[in-house]
N, C-alpha and C positions, 0 to 999 in steps of 0.2 A: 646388036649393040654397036655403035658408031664409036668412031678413034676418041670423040671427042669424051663421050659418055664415061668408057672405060679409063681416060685419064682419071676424071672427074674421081671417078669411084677410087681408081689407085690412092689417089691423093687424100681422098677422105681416108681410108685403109689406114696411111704410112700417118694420117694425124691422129686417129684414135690410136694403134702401137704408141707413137710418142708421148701420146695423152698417158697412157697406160705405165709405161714408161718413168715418165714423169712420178707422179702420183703413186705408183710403186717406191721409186725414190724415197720418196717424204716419208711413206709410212714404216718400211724397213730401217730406214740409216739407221736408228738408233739399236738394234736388234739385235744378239751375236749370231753367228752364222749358224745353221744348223743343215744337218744333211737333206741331200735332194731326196724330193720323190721318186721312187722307181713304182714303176708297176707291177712286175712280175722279177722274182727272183732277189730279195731285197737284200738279206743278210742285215748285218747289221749298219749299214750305213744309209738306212733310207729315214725318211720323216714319220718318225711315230704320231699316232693321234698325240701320244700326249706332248709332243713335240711341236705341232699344231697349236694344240691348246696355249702353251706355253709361248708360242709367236703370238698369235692373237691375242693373250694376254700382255702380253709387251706393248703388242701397238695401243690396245684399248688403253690402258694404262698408263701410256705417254702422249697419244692423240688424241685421247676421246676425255678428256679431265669433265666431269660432271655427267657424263654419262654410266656410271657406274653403279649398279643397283647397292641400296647397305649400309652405304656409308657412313662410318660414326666419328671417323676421326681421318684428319689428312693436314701433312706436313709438304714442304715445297719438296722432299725425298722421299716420304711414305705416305701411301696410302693402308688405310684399316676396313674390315669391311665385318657387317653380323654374319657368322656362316651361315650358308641358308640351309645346311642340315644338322645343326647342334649336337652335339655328343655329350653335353655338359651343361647346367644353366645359363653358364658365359663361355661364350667360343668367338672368339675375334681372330680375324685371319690380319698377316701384319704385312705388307707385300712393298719393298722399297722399289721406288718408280725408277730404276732402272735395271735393263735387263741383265739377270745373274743367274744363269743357269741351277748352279750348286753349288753348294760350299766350297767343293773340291776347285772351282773358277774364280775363287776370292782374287782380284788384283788391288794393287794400290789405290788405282781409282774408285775402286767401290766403298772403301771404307767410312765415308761421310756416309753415302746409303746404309749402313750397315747401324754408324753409330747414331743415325737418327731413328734408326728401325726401334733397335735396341732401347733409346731414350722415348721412346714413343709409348712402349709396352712396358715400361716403368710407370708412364705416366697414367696410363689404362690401370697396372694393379693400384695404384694408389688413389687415383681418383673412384676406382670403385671397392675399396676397401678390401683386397683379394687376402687372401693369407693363402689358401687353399691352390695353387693354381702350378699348372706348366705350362714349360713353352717346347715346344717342338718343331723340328725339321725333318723332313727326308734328304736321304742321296738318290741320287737318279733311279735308281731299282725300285722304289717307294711310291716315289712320285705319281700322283695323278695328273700334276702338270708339269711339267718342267719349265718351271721360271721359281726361284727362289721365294720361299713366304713361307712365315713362322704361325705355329697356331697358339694361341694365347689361352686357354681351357682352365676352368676352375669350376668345383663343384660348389664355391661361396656364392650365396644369394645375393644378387646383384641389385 
């Protein structure tokens, strides 16, 4: 490989990192931080799948708006989605589009997210006439994903 070649390729290299880089940027910023991956020996500060899940869910969620399978209802704060495995005749998942780990991470700034979630699944029981219905959350130990979202379940025939 000649001096010139192996620039070439460097510079390709250090543009895809930056590419990488970049475009990492965009899709995290809005994310809360969550622990690194370790591979062996993790304890508990490493990246759970559902930890994972719960990033990916973030970004989808704030980058990907219309790519989301389900969808019955969405506010510029919350999106809704039909679970895709029902427990109940009506099961809506209520997931406000920014990322909030759990309850326990409630800030000031969430609270529009929270009270549009909340005003949203008022507007689900009443436009489908619920009497019959919960709403639920998990805390982290629960959790299948870790990003915040309320399930909305009633045994009233929708």
């Amino acid at each position: 490989m000649t001096i010139l070649r192996r620039i070439r390729w460097v510079i390709g290299a250090l543009v895809i990192l930056g590419l990488g880089i970049l475009i990492g940027g965009y899709l995290f910023a809005d994310t809360q931080p969550r622990s690194l991956i370790a591979l062996t020996n993790c304890g508990s500060d490493c990246l759970t799948s559902k930890d994972l899940l719960g990033l990916l869910s973030s970004i989808g969620i704030q980058k990907f708006e219309g790519g989301i399978p389900g969808v019955v209802y969405e506010t510029d704060k919350t999106i809704v989605i039909s679970h895709p495995e029902p427990t109940t005749p009506v099961h809506y998942v209520i997931i406000p589009k920014k990322d909030i780990k759990n309850a326990a991470g409630f800030t000031k700034e969430d609270m529009p997210y929270l009270e549009d979630a909340f005003a949203v699944m008022a507007k689900l029981i009443k436009d489908n006439h619920l009497v019959q219905y919960k709403i639920t959350t998990n805390g982290p130990g629960l959790q299948s994903v870790t990003y915040l979202h309320f399930h909305l379940t009633s045994n009233d025939q929708p």
